[in-house]
N, C-alpha and C positions, 0 to 999 in steps of 0.2 A: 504494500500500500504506500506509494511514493505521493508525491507532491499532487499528481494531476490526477490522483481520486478524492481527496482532501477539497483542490479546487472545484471539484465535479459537485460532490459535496455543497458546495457553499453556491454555486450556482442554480442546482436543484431546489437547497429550500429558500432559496431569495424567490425563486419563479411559483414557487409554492405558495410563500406566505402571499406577492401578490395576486397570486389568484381569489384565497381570500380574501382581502380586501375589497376583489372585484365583487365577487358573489357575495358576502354578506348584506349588499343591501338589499335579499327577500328577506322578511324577519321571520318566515315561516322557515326555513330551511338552513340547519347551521354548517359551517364547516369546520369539520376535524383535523388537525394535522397529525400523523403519526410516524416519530423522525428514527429509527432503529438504525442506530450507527454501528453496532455491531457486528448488523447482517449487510449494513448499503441499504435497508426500502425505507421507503419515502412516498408517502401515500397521504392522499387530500381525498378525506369521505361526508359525504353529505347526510344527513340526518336530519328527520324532521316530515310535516305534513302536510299535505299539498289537495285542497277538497277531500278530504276524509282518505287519502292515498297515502300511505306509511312511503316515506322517500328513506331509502336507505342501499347504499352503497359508494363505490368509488368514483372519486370523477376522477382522478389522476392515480396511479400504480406506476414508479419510476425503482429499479434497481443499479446499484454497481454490481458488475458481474467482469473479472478478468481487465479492468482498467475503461472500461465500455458501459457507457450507462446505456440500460434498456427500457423501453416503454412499453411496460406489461398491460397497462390500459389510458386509453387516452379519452374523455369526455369534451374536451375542445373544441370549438367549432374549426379553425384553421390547423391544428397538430402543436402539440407542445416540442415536438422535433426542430421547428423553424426559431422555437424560441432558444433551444439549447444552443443550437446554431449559431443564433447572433449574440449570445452571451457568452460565446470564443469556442465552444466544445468543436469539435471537428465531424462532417459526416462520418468517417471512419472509424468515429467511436461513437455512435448511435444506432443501437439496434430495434429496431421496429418490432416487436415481442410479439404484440398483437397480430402481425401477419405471418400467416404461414410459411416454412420456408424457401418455398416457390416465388412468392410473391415478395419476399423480400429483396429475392435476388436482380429483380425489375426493377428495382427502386437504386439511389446513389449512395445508400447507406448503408451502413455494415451489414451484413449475411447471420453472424453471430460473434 
């Protein structure tokens, strides 16, 4: 675990906390941060109710895995990929989790 998971790290829950920020203002729906330095995840879940509809699950699932952060799940409208991007991460170390590994290999970003 050298320098540039550490940064990955600090990139992740900076792009984390603003998201909540962004989405806090339904006051029906809260977000959760849950930061497992540990393991690497990094996960933003929403809780809460929506016309009598129990809201519950993730809107973001981000890991380190081998120096490469992955996006186990994305709820974004445009992909939190574009964001790690501009916040210096490299394609080459962005693995698109969520898409099979067929479909990963289509894309400009890491395979795994």
């Amino acid at each position: 675990m050298g320098p540039m998971n550490s940064d990955y790290r600090e990139i992740i829950k900076k792009l984390l906390r603003e998201y909540v920020d962004f989405l806090s203002q339904d006051e029906t729906i809260q977000q959760e941060l849950v930061f497992d330095h540990e393991r690497d995840r990094y996960l933003l879940v929403e809780t809460g109710w929506q016309n009598d509809k129990r809201i519950y699950g993730p809107f973001l699932h981000l890991d380190i895995k081998d120096g490469k952060v992955w996006i186990q799940h994305d709820g974004t409208e445009d992909g939190i990929a574009y964001e790690l991007e501009a916040a210096g991460i490299p394609k080459d170390r962005i693995v698109l989790g969520y898409r099979s590994l067929e479909r990963r290999k289509l894309t400009e970003y890491a395979v795994s």
